[in-house]
N, C-alpha and C positions, 0 to 999 in steps of 0.2 A: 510268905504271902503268895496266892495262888495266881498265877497268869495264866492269861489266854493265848498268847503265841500268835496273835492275827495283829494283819492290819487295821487300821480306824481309830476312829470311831468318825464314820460318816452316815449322813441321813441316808434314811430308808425310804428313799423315791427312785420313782422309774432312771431319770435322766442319771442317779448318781451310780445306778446300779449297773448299768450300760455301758458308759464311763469308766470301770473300773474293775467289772468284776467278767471276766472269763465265761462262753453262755456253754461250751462244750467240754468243763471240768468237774472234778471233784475235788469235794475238799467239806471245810467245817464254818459254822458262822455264827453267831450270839447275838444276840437281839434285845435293845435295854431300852434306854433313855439317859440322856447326861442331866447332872445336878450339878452344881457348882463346879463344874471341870471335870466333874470324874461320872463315869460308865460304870450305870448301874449294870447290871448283865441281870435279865428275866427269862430267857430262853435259851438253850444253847440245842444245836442241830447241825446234819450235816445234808450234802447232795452227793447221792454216788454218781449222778452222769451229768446233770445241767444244775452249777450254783447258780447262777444269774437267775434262772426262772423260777427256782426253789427262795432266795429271799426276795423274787417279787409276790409272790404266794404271801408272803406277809406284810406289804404294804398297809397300814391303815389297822395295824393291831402294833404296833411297834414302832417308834419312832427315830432309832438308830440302830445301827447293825459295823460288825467289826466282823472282817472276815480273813481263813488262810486258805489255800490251795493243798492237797495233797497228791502225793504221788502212786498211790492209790485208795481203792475203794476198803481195803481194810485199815491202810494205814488212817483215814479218814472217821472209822468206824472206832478205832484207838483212841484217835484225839478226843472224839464223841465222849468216848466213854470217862477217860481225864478231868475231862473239862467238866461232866456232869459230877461227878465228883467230887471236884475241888469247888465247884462254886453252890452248892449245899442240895445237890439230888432236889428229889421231889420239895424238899422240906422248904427250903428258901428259893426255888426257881418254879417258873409255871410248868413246867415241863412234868406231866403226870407219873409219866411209868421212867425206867429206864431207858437209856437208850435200845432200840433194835436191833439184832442181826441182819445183815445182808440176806435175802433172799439165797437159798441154796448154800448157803455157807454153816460151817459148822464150830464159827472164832465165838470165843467167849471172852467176857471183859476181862483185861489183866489187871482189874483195880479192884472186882469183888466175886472173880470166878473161885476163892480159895475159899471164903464164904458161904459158896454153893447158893448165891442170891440171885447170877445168869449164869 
């Protein structure tokens, strides 16, 4: 069964996001809603310099979020790509495209670079 490696699942408002989440990191964060005790996951994404301001960016389209910190901006870009993955790509997440490359970087996913898909 596929896990997300974060913490949460706390609401996606200002005061919990402040409270809790790092405004000068990177790192990765999934964005759902809970049903009956369990987290849905509908987004998965990451922040390469400010998570805190990157999941208030989605305030008011989302109603819970679960997030990890990374120790950097590729490792961050990894988890990304994992997590899109494991929790059904475009097909069952809103998330359109794959995830992105870092600006000036030249990593490719190590989940479907052998595929020649990024």
């Amino acid at each position: 069964m596929a896990t997300l490696n974060m913490s949460g699942t706390f609401e996606l408002i200002d005061g919990k996001i402040d409270e809790l989440v790092k405004k000068q990191s990177c790192g990765n964060y999934a964005l759902g809603f809970i049903r009956d005790r369990i987290f849905y996951v509908k987004y998965i994404g990451r922040a390469d310099d400010n998570l805190n301001q990157k999941l208030k960016s989605w305030i008011g389209k989302y109603k819970n979020f679960k997030f990890s910190y990374a120790n950097s901006v590729k490792e961050a870009f990894e988890k990304e790509c994992k997590n899109y993955h494991d929790f059904g790509e475009s097909e069952l997440l809103d998330n359109i495209v794959h995830p992105e490359k870092p600006e000036r970087s030249n990593w490719k996913c190590p989940y479907c670079s052998i595929f020649n898909k990024r």
